[in-house]
N, C-alpha and C positions, 0 to 999 in steps of 0.2 A: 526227622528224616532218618530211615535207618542207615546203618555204619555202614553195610555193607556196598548200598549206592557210590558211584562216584559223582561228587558236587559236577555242578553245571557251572561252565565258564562264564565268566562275566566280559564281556566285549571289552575290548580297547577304544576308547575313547576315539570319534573321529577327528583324524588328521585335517591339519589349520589347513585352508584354501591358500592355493600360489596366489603370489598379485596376478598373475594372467586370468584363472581359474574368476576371480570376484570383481573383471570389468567383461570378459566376454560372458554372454547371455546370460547377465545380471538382471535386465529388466523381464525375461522372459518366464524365470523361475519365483523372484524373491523382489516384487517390486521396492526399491529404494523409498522412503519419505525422510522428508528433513524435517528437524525439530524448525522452532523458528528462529532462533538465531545460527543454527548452520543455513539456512533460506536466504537469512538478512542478509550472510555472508556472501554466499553466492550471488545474489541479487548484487550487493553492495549500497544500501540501501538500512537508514537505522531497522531497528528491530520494532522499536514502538511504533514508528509507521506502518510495519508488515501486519503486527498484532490490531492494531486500530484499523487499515481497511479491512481484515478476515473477519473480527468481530460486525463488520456493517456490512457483511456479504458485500464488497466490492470487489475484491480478488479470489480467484479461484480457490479453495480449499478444503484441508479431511479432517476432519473432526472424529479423534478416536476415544470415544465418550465424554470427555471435559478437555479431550490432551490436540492440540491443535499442531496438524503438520502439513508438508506442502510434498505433493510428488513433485518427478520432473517436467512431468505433462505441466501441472499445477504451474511452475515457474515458467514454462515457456510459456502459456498463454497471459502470464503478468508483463513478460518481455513482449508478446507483440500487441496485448494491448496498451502497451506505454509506447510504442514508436506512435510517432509522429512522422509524416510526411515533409521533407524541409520546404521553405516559405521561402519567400524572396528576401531579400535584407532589409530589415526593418528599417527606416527610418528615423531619425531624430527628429525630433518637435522644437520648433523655434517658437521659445519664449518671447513676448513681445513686453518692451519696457512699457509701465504705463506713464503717460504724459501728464503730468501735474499731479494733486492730490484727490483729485477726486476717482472713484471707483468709475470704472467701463460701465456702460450702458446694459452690458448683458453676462457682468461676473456678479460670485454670489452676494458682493458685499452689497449691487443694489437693490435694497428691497422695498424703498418706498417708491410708491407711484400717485402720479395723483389725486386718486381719487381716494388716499387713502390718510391725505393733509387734510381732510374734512371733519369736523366736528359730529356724533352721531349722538342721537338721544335715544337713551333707552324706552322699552315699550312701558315699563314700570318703574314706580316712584322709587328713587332708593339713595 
């Protein structure tokens, strides 16, 4: 460069974002993805469960070459596909005492049947 030029300024670095400035129209400019345990976190939910459904394609997810993250699209469709509609109040099951020592008629301990107190010969000598 010769002397007599004047140098070219070099910009000032941009100034840091307010907190206001990096929650209004955040999604519109610089979509947000979570790693997967900021995900789990938000979720509330282990980490190795997030990572084990994404790798089974069961939950929504971005894949940025090997690096695995979640938008917020991504978590709200985890969130509504985990609701559940409420049920009515489950019931409890009443255990019935068994009566003596022998097994009930139709639990698994009974397994022989009559026709099975029978002697049977094989088709070959042996």
């Amino acid at each position: 460069m010769p002397a007599n030029q004047p140098r070219a300024r070099r910009r000032p670095p941009p100034a840091a974002p307010t907190p206001h400035e990096t929650t209004v129209g955040h999604d519109e400019q610089d979509p947000r993805l979570y790693t997967p345990a900021e995900a789990a976190a938000r979720l509330r939910v282990p980490e190795s469960w997030l990572r084990r459904r994404a790798g089974r394609r069961q939950i929504p997810c971005t894949f940025l070459g090997k690096h695995l993250r979640f938008s917020a699209a991504d978590l709200a469709a985890i969130i509504a596909a985990a609701a559940q509609v409420p049920t009515r109040r489950r019931t409890t099951r009443r255990h019935r005492r068994p009566t003596g020592d022998l097994p009930r008629p139709g639990s698994h301990a009974s397994i022989t049947t009559p026709d099975t107190n029978r002697t049977e010969t094989t088709p070959w000598p042996g």
